[in-house]
C-alpha positions in Angstrom: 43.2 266.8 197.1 45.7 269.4 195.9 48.5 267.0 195.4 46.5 264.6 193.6 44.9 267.0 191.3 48.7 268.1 190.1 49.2 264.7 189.6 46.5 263.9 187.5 46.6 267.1 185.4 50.3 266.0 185.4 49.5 262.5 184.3 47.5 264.0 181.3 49.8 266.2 180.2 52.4 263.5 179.7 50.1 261.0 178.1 49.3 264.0 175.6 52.7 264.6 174.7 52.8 260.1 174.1 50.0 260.5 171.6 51.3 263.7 169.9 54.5 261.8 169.2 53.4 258.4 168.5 53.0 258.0 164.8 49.7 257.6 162.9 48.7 253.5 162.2 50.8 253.0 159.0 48.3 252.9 156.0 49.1 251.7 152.4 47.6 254.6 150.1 46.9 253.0 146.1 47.0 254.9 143.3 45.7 253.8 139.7 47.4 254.7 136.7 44.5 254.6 134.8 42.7 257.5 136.0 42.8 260.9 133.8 43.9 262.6 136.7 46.6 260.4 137.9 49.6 263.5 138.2 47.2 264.8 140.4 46.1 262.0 142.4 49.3 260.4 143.1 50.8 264.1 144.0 48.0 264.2 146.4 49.2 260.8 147.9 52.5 262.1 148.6 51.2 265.6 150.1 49.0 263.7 152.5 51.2 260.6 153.3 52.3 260.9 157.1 54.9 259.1 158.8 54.9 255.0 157.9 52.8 255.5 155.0 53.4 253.4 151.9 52.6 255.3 148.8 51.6 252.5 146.2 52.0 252.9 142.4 49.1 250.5 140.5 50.9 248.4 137.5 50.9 250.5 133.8 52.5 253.3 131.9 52.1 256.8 134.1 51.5 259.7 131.4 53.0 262.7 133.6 53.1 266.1 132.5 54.4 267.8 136.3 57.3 266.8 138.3 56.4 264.8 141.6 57.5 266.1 145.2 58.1 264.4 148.4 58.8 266.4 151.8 56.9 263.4 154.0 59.8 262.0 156.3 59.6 258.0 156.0 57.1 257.2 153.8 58.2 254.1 151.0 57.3 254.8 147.3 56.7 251.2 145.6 55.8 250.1 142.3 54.3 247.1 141.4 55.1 243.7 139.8 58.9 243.1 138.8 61.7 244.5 139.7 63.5 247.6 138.0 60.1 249.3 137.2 58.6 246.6 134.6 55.5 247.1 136.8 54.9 250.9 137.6 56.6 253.2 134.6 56.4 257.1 135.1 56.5 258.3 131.7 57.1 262.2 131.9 57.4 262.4 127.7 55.0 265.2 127.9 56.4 266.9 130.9 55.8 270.8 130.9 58.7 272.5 132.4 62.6 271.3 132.8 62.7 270.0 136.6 63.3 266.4 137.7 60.9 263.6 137.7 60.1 263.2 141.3 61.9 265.6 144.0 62.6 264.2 148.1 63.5 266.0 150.3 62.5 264.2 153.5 64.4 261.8 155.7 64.1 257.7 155.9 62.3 257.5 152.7 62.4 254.3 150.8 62.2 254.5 146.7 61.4 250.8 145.0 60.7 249.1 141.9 59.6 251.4 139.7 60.4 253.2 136.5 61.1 257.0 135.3 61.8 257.8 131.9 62.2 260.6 129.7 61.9 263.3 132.2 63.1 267.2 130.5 65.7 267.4 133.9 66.7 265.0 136.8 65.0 261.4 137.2 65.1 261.3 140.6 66.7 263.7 142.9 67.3 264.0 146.6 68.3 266.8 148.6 68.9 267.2 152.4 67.9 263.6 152.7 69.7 261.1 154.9 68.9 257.9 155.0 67.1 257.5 151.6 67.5 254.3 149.8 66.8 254.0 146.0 66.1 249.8 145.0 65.7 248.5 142.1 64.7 251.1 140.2 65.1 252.3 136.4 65.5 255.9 135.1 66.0 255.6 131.5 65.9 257.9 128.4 64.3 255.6 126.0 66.0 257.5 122.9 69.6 256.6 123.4 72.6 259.3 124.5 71.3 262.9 123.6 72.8 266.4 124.9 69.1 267.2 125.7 68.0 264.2 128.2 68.1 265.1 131.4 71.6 265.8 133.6 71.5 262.9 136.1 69.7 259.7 136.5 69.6 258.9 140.6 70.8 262.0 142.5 71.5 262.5 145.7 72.9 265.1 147.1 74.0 266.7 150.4 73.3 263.7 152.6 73.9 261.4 154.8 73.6 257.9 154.8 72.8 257.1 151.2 72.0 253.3 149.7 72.0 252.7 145.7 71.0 249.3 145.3 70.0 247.3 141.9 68.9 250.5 140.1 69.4 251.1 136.0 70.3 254.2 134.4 70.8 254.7 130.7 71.4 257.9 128.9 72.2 260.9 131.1 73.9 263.6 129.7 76.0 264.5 132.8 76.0 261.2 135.3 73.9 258.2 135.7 74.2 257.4 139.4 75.9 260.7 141.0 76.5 261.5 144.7 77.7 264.7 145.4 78.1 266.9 149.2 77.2 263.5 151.0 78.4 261.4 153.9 78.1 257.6 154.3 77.4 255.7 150.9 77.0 252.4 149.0 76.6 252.3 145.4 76.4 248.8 144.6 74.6 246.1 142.3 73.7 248.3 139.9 74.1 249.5 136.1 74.9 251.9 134.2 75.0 252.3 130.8 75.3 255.1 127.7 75.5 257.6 130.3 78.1 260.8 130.3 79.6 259.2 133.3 78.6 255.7 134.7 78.7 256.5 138.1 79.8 259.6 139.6 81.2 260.1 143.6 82.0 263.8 143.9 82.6 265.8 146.9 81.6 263.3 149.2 83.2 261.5 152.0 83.2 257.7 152.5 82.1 255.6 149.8 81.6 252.2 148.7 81.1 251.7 145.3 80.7 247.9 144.6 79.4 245.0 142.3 78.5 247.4 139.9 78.5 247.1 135.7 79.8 250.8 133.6 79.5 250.3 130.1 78.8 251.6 127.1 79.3 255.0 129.2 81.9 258.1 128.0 83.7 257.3 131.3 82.7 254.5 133.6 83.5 256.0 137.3 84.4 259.1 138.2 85.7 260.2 141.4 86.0 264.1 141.9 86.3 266.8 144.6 85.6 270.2 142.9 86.3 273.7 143.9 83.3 276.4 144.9 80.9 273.8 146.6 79.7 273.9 150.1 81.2 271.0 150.8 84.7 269.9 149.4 87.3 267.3 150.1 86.5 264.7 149.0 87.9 261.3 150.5 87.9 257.7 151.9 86.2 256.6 148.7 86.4 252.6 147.8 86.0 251.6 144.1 85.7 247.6 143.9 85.0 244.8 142.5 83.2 246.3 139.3 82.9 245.6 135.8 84.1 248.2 134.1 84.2 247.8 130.1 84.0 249.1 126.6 83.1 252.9 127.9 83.1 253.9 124.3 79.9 256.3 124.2 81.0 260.2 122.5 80.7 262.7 124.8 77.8 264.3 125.1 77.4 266.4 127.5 76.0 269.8 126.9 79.3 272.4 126.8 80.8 273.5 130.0 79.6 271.0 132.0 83.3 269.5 134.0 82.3 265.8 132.4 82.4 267.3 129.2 85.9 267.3 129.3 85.9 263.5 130.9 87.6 261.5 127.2 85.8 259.3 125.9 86.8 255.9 126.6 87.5 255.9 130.3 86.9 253.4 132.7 87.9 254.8 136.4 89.2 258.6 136.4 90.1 260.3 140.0 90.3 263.6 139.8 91.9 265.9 142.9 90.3 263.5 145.6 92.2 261.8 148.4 92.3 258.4 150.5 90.8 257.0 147.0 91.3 252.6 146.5 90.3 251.1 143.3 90.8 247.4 143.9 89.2 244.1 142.8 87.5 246.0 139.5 87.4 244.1 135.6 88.1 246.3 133.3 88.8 246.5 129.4 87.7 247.5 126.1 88.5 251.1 127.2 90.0 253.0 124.7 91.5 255.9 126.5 93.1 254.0 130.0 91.3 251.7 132.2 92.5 254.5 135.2 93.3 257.9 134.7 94.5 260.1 138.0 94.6 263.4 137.8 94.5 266.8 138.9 92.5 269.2 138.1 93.5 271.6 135.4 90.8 274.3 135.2 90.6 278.2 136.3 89.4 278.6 140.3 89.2 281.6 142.5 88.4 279.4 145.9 91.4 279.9 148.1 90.5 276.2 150.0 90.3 274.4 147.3 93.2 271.6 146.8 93.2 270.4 143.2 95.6 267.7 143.6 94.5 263.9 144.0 96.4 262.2 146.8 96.9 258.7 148.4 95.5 256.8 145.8 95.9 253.2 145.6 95.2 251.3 142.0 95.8 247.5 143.3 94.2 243.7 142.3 92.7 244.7 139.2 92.2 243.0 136.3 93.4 244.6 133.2 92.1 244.1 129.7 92.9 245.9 126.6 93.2 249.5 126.6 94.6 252.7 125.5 93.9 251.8 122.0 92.2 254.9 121.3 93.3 257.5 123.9 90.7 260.4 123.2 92.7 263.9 124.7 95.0 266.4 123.2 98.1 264.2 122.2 97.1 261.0 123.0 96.9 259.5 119.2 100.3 260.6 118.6 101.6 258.7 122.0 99.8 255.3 121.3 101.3 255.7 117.8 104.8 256.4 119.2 104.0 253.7 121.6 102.8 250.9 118.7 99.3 251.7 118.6 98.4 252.0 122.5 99.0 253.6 125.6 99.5 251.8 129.1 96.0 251.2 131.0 97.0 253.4 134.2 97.2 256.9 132.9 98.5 259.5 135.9 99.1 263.0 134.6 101.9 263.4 136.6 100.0 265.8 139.7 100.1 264.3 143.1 100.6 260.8 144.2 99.3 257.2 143.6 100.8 253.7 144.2 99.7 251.4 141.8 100.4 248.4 142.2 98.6 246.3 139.4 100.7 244.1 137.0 100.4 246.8 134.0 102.2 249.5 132.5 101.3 253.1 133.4 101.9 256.4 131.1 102.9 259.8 133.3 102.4 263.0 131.2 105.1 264.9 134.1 103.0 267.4 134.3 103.1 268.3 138.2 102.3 271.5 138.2 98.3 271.8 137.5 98.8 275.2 136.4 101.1 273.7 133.3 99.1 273.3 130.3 98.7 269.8 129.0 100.2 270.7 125.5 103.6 270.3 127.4 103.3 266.6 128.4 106.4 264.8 128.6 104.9 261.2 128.3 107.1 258.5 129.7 106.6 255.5 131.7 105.9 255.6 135.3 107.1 252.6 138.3 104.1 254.0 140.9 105.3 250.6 143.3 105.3 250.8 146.5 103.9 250.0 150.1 99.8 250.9 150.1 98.3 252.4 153.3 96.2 250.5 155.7 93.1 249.2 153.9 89.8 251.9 154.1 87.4 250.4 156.4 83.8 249.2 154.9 81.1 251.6 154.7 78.2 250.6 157.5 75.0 251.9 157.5 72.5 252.2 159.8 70.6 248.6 159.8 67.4 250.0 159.6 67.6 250.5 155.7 69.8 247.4 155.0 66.4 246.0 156.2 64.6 247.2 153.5 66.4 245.6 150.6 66.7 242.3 152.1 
């Protein structure tokens, strides 16, 4: 009788553990825009989501006046009706406060088909968050390109595992789409428009950016590794296959801000990254240079930091015009010199690239980031030569591919 008692208390004690870890029946939790509480209600629905929960946004304009949090490992956030948030619009117009629009900071959560606009900070940020995918979704201020709007449209940050698929961003007075302190990424079928910078990969380590459209942005995609972050070095970051035209928006980010200083009319600029291809992209109608490599030029005290870009590879784009209107210190006196445009492949001289596309490309010999740019010696610049093995594809995990398909 002893040994079977042990058993059975043994036999209960493992099928309590079973229960405590298998999850909750998955429940779909609705919640009305139409109510006069609806900020609180739908915070509500994210506090007491559990694991598997779908969090369901009813069809019409949201009036918001507090930012939204999420801290509920996989749980999906879906809007109704069409794609890119024509269904389900958070309008946070009245928001009290400057924080973003909706905060996650959970794992596996799944963002779709709805709309943020006019939030005082951040549409949508994530932090800590691996394996988040954002689909089709819009974040949008509805007043145009204004130093005020908000810094960043879709923002994840120190993650891994990160999927940007068919999202919209417009008017972001740092970056659209930015990725910074993350692992494993794919930015792709997406758009970005009057934005500071288009898209933005910075500090982050294997990227795919893809199939996107920059336009209409200050500069279309930016690639940066910057000093004083927790996590720096950025590399093995692939830039293909975009449309990337007429980035002719005025800066306007708010001063001292790094994009700030990105020219206006920029399609692709690398700053002090490494292992960087830009391949297969369409780009024109950009006034400063289709590409720009560079190093970074600005004061740092963080002994680690490398501010060179290295091992990049411009090859198999296709060049439109450009340099017609190169927006830094110098640059209308060199497209003058040079009949009234600068190459499209703009290298400052600091580090190394091959390019091997069929245009011209402008060095300012300026090697030495410590040299100030008001002693370019602009020249042109044969950057030929033998690329590197091809970056492999970015793979993730095939549980979120699943949920865009």
């Amino acid at each position: 009788m002893r040994v079977t008692s042990l058993h059975h208390a043994a036999f209960l004690s493992v099928a309590a553990l079973v229960l405590a870890a298998a999850p909750v029946s998955a429940k779909t939790i609705s919640v009305s825009a139409d109510t006069p509480d609806a900020n609180e209600k739908l915070q509500e629905a994210l506090i007491t989501a559990v694991s598997g929960d779908v969090v369901e946004l009813g069809a019409g304009t949201w009036k918001l006046t507090d930012g939204l949090s999420l801290d509920v490992a996989n749980v999906t956030l879906r809007g109704a009706g069409t794609k890119n948030g024509a269904g389900s619009i958070l309008d946070f117009s009245g928001q009290q406060g400057a924080g973003e629009g909706l905060l996650v900071t959970s794992d596996d959560v799944y963002l779709t088909n709805f709309a943020v606009l006019n939030t005082k900070g951040d549409g949508i940020k994530s932090k800590g968050a691996d394996r988040i995918v954002y689909h089709e979704l819009r974040v949008e201020w509805t007043g145009g390109p204004k130093e005020t709007n908000g810094a960043y449209g879709i923002y994840p940050v120190e993650s891994s595992d990160v999927l940007i698929d068919s999202v919209y961003v417009r008017g972001a007075s740092d970056a659209g789409i930015y990725v910074g302190q993350s692992k494993n990424i794919v930015v792709r079928d997406s758009i970005a428009t009057e934005n500071v910078a288009g898209i933005e990969i910075e500090n982050s380590f294997d990227a795919d950016v893809h199939d996107n459209i920059a336009t209409k942005n200050t500069g279309g995609i930016l690639v940066f590794d910057l000093p004083s972050l927790p996590q720096q070095g950025g590399h093995n970051v692939r830039v293909f296959e975009n449309v990337i035209n007429d980035n002719s928006t005025p800066n306007f980010a708010p001063k001292g801000n790094i994009v700030a200083s990105v020219p206006t009319g920029t399609g692709v600029l690398v700053m002090a990254n490494r292992n960087v291809e830009v391949f297969g992209n369409v780009m024109e109608n950009n006034g400063t240079a289709n590409v720009m490599i560079v190093g970074y030029r600005y004061p740092y005290k963080d002994e680690k930091y490398q501010p060179l870009p290295r091992a990049i590879v411009v090859r198999d784009n296709e060049h439109g015009k450009a340099g017609f209107a190169p927006a830094f210190e110098g640059g209308a006196e060199m497209a003058a010199a040079m009949g009234g445009a600068i190459p499209p492949v703009l290298w400052d001289g600091a580090g190394d690239a091959i390019v091997n596309d069929a245009v011209g490309v402008l060095s300012l010999n300026l090697p030495d980031v410590g040299t100030p740019r008001s002693e370019a010696k602009p020249s042109p610049a044969d950057l030929k030569g033998d690329a590197p093995a091809a970056l492999p594809a970015i793979k993730l995990p095939a549980s979120m591919e699943a949920k865009v398909q």
